[in-house]
C-alpha positions as CSV (number, residue, x, y, z in Angstrom):
1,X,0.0,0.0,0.0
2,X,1.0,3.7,-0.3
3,X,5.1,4.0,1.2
4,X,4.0,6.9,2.7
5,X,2.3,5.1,5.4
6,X,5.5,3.9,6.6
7,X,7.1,7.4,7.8
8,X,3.6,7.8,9.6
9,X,4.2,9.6,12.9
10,X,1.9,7.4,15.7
11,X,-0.5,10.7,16.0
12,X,-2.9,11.4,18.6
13,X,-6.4,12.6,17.6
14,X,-8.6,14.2,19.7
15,X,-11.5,11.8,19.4
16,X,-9.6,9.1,21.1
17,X,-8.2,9.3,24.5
18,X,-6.2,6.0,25.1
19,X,-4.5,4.4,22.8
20,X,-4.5,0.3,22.9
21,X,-1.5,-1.3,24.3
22,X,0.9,-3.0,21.9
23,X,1.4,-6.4,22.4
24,X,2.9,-9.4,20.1
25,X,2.2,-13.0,20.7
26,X,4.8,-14.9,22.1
27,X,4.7,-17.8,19.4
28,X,6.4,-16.7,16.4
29,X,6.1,-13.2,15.6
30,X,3.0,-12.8,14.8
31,X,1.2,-9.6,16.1
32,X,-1.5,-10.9,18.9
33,X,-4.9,-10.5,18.5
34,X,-5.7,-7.0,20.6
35,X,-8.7,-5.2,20.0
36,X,-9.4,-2.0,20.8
37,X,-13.3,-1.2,21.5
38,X,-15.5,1.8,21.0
39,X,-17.9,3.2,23.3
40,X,-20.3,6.2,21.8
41,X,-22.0,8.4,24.2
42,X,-25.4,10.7,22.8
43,X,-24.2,13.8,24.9
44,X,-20.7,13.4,23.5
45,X,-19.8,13.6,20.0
46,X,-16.0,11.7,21.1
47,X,-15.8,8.4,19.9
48,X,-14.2,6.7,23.0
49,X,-11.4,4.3,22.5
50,X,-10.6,1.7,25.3
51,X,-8.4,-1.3,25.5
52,X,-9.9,-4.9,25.6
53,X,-7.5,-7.9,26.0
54,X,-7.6,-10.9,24.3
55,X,-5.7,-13.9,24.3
56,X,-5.3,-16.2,21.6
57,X,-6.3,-19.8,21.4
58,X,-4.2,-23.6,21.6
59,X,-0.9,-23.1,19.9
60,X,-1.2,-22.8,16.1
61,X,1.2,-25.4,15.5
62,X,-0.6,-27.8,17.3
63,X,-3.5,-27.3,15.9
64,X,-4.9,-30.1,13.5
65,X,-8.0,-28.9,11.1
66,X,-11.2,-30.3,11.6
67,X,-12.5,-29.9,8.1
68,X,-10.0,-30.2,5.1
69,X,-10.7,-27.3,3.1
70,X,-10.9,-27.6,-0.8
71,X,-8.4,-25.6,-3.8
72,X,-10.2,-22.8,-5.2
73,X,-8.9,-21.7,-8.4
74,X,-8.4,-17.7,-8.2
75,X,-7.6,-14.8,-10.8
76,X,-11.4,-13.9,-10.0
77,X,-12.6,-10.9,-12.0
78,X,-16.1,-10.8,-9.8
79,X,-17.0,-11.6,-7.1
80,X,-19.7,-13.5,-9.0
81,X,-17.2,-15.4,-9.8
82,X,-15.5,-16.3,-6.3
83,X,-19.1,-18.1,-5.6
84,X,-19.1,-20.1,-8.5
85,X,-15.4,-21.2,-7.6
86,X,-17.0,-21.9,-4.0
87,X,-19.3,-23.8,-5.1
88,X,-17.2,-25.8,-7.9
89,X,-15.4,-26.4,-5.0
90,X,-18.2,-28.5,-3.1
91,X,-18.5,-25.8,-0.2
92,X,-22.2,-25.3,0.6
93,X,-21.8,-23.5,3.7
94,X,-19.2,-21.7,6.0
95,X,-18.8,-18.5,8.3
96,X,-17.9,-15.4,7.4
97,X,-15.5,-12.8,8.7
98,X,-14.9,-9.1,7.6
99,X,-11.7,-6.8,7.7
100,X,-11.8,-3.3,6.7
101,X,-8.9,-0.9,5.7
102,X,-8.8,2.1,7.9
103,X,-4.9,3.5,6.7
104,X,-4.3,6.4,5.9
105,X,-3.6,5.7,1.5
106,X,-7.4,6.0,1.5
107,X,-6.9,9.3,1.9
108,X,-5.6,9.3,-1.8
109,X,-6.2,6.1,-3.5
110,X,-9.9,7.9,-4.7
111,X,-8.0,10.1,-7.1
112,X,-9.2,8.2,-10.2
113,X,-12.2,6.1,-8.8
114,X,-13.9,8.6,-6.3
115,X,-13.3,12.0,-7.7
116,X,-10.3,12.8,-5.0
117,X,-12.2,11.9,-2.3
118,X,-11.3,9.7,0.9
119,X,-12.5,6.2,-0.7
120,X,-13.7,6.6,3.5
121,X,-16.1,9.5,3.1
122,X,-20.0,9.0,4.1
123,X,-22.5,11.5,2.3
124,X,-25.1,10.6,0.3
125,X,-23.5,9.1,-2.4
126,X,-22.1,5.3,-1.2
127,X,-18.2,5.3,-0.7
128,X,-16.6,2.0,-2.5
129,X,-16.1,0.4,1.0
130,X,-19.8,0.6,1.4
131,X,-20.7,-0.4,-2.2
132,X,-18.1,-3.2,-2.0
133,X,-20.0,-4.3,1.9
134,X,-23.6,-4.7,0.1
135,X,-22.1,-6.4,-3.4
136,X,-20.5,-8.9,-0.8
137,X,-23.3,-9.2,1.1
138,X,-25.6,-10.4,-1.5
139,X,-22.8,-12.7,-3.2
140,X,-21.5,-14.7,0.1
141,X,-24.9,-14.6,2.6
142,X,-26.1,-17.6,1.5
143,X,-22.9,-19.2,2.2
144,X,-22.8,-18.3,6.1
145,X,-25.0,-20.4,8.0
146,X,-25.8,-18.1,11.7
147,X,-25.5,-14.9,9.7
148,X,-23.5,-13.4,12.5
149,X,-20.2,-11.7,11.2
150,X,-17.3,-10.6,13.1
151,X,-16.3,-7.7,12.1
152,X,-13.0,-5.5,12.5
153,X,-11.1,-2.6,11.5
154,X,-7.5,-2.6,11.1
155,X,-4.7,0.4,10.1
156,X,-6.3,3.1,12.0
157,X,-4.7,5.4,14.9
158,X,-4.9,3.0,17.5
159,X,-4.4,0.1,15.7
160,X,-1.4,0.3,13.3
161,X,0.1,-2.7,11.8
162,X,-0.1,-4.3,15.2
163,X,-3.9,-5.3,16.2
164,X,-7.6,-5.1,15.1
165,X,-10.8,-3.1,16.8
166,X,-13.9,-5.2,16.6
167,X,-17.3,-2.7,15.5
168,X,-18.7,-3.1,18.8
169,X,-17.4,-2.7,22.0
170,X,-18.6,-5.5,23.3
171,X,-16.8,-7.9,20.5
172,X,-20.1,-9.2,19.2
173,X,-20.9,-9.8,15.7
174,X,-22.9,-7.9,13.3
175,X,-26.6,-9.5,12.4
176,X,-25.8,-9.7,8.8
177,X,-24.2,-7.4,5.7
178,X,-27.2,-4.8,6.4
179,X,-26.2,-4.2,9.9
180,X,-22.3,-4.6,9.2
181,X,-23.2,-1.6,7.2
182,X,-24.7,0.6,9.1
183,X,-22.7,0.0,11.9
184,X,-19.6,0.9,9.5
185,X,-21.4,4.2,8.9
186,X,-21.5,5.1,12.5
187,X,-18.1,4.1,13.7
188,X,-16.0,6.1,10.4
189,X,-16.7,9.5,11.2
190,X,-14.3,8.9,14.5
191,X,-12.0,6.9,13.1
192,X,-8.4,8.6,12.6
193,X,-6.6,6.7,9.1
194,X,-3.5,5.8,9.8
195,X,-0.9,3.1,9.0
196,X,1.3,1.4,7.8
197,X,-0.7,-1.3,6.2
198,X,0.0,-5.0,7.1
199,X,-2.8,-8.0,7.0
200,X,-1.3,-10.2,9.8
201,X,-3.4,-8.5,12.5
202,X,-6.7,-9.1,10.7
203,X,-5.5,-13.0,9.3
204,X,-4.2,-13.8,12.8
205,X,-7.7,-12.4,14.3
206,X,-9.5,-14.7,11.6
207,X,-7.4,-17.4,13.3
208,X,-8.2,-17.4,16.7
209,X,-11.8,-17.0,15.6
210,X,-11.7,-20.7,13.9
211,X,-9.9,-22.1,16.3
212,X,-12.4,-20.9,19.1
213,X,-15.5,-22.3,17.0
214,X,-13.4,-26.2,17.0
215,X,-11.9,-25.7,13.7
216,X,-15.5,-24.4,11.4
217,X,-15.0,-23.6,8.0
218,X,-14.4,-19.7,7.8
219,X,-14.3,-17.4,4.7
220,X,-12.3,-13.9,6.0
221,X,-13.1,-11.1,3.1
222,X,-10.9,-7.8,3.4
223,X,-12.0,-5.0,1.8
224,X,-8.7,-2.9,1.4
225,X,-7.4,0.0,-0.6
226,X,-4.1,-1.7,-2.1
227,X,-1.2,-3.7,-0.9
228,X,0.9,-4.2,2.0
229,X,3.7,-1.0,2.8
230,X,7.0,-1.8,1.3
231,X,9.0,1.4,1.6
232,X,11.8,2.8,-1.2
233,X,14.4,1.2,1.0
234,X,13.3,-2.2,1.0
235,X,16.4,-3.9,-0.8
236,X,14.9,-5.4,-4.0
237,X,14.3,-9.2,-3.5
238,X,13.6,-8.7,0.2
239,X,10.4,-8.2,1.8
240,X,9.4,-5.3,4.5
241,X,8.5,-6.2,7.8
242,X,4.3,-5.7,7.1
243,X,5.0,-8.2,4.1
244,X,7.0,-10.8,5.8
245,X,4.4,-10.2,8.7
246,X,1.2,-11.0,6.2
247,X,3.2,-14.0,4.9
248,X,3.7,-15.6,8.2
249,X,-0.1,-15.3,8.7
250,X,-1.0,-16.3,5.7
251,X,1.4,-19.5,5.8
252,X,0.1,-20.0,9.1
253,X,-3.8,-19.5,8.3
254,X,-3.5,-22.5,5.6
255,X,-3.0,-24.7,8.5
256,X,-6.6,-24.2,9.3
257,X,-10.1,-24.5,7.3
258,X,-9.9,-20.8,6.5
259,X,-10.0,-19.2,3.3
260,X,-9.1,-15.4,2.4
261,X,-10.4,-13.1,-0.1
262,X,-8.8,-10.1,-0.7
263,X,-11.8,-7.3,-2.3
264,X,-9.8,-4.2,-3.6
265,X,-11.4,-0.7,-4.1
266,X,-9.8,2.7,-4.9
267,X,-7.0,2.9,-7.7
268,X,-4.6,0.3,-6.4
269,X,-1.9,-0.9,-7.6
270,X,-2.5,-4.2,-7.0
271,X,0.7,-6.0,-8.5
272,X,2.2,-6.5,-5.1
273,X,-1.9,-8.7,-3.9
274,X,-1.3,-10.5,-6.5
275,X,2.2,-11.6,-5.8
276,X,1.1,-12.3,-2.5
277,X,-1.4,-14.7,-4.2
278,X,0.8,-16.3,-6.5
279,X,4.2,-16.6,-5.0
280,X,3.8,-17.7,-1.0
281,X,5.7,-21.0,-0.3
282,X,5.0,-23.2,2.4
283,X,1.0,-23.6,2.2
284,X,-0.9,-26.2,3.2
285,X,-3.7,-25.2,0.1
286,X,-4.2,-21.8,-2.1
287,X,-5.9,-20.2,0.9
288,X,-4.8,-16.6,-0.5
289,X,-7.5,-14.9,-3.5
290,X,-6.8,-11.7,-5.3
């Protein structure tokens, strides 16, 4: 995603009034799951941040899947098109899990697609991260069987490359794409973009998940503006530390019956995604789509 996320000062904004707690999970070096929660008050426009702990599950390498999860070919152009892979591929249910971009590139990323706006600002026209919510929502519903969604935010002010926030303070799960919605609408007026952008905190979040529901199937979509900060110093042939980070997670996330679909809005690029899709070693199954 945009380098310029990576000289990103850790700024304070005066809507929040803690910041989380930065913690990393002693196996591996994997960021550990650590959400920060929201509480609104209606005689105070603030949008309160407060730290939550939560510790992950058994450890990962340990963990044997309960459900063998099936190839699914990728270089989707649709998302029409990732159901009819799901279904090709004999799934007839799962869960689902949603990530959402909140760094700071989406600040610019709009310059082509959204007429210079932050692909994050709500009016009355729909943003492409809300567009991109209901298209998914009427694609992958019939796949999740409660209809209960965990959904989280990652990249913001609080959260960095380091954890996730959950929508509700409370850590419970949306009632379907409709409320996932509107709940996105009430939490991104408060939410500061930030960075730099790394998908471990959101994958590893997606793991702990499966692994607390005995190993259930789980579909995680992220809906994100481009791809992972590599800054101009990176050495060519090397990977920055957000990339190695979402590798690990991802290498670590195909131990389990979870798949990952990556939804990109804005202008990109998206050469890096697709790398990332093509090129990780070490998998236990193609658990990575572009």
């Amino acid at each position: 995603m945009g380098n310029q996320e990576s000289a990103l000062n850790d700024a304070h904004s005066d809507h929040y009034h803690h910041s989380p707690e930065r913690v990393r999970n002693h196996i591996g070096s994997n960021p550990q799951y650590h959400p920060t929660t929201y509480a609104e008050s209606s005689m105070d426009s603030n949008y309160q941040a407060q730290v939550t702990s939560y510790t992950g599950g058994s450890d990962r390498a340990n963990y044997q899947r309960n459900q063998q999860a099936s190839y699914i070919a990728d270089n989707f152009k649709s998302l029409d098109e990732v159901v009819t892979a799901l279904r090709e591929a004999g799934l007839e249910s799962s869960n689902l899990i949603l990530g959402i971009d909140f760094t700071k590139s989406n600040e610019w990323t709009g310059k082509s697609s959204f007429n210079r706006r932050s692909l994050h600002s709500v009016g009355h026209t729909a943003n492409p991260y809300e567009q991109a919510i209901s298209i998914i929502g009427r694609t992958l519903s019939p796949f999740d069987e409660d209809n209960l969604i965990p959904c989280f935010g990652f990249g913001d002010a609080t959260t960095h490359d380091q954890h996730v926030f959950s929508f509700y303070p409370d850590h419970r799960p949306c009632d379907g794409f409709e409320e996932a919605l509107t709940r996105y609408k009430e939490i991104v007026p408060y939410l500061k973009l930030s960075g730099p952008t790394s998908f471990a905190p959101i994958v590893n979040a997606a793991i702990d998940i499966v692994e607390a529901n005995n190993g259930q199937y789980h579909v995680l979509v992220i809906i994100a503006d481009g791809q992972v900060t590599r800054s101009l110093d990176t050495p060519h042939g090397s990977l920055s530390p957000q990339e190695q980070a979402t590798v690990n997670s991802i290498v670590a996330a195909s131990e389990y019956p979870l798949s990952i679909i990556l939804v990109g809005v804005g202008d990109g690029p998206w050469d890096e995604m697709k790398r990332f899709d093509d090129n990780i070693p070490q998998r236990a199954f193609d658990n990575f789509q572009a």
